[in-house]
C-alpha positions in Angstrom: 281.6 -94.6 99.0 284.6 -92.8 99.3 285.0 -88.6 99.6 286.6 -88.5 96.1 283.5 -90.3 94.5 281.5 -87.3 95.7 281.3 -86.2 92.2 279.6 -89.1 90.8 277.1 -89.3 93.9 276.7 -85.8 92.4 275.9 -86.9 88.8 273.5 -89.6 89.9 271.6 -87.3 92.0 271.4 -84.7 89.3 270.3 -87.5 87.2 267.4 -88.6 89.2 265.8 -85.3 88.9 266.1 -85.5 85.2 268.1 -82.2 84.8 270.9 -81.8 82.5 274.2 -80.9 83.3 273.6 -77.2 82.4 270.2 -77.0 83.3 271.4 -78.3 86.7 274.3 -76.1 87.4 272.3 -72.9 85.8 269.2 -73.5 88.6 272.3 -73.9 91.2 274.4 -70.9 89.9 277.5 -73.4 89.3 279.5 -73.0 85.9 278.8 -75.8 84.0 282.3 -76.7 83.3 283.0 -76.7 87.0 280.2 -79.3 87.8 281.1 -81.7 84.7 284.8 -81.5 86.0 283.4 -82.0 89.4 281.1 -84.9 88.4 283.8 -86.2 86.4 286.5 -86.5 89.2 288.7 -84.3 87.4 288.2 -81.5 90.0 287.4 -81.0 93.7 285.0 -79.7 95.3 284.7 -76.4 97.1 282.8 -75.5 99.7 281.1 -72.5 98.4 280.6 -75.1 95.3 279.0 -77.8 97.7 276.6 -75.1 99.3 275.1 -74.4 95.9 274.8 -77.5 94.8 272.9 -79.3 98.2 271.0 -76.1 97.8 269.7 -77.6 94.6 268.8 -80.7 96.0 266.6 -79.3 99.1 269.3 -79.6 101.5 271.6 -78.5 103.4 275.5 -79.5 103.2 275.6 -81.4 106.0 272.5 -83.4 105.3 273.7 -83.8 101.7 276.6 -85.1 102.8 275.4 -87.4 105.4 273.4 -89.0 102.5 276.4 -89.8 100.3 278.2 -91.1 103.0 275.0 -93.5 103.4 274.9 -94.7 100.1 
């Protein structure tokens, strides 16, 4: 995968715990238009964004990211 498709590796994560979009990014403290732009490739991602969101998934940045560069 490449970095830009982070977003969708995003999506599908969020997507195999069952959570909504704003369920997701309220448990994560993310606005909700931020992640679907995110998710969508519309926008980047920040770090401060990226934090929150691997927080959501159990992990921590670098392990998320080592996982998305794995799939």
């Amino acid at each position: 995968m490449q970095h830009h498709e982070l977003g969708l590796y995003i999506k599908f994560r969020r997507k195999q715990l069952g959570k909504s979009l704003n369920k997701f990014a309220l448990d994560v403290e993310v606005e909700p238009a931020t992640l679907s732009r995110t998710e969508n490739l519309k926008q980047d991602i920040f770090y401060k964004t990226l934090v929150k969101i691997a927080k959501g998934f159990n992990q921590t940045p670098a392990e998320f990211l080592s996982d998305f560069e794995k799939k």
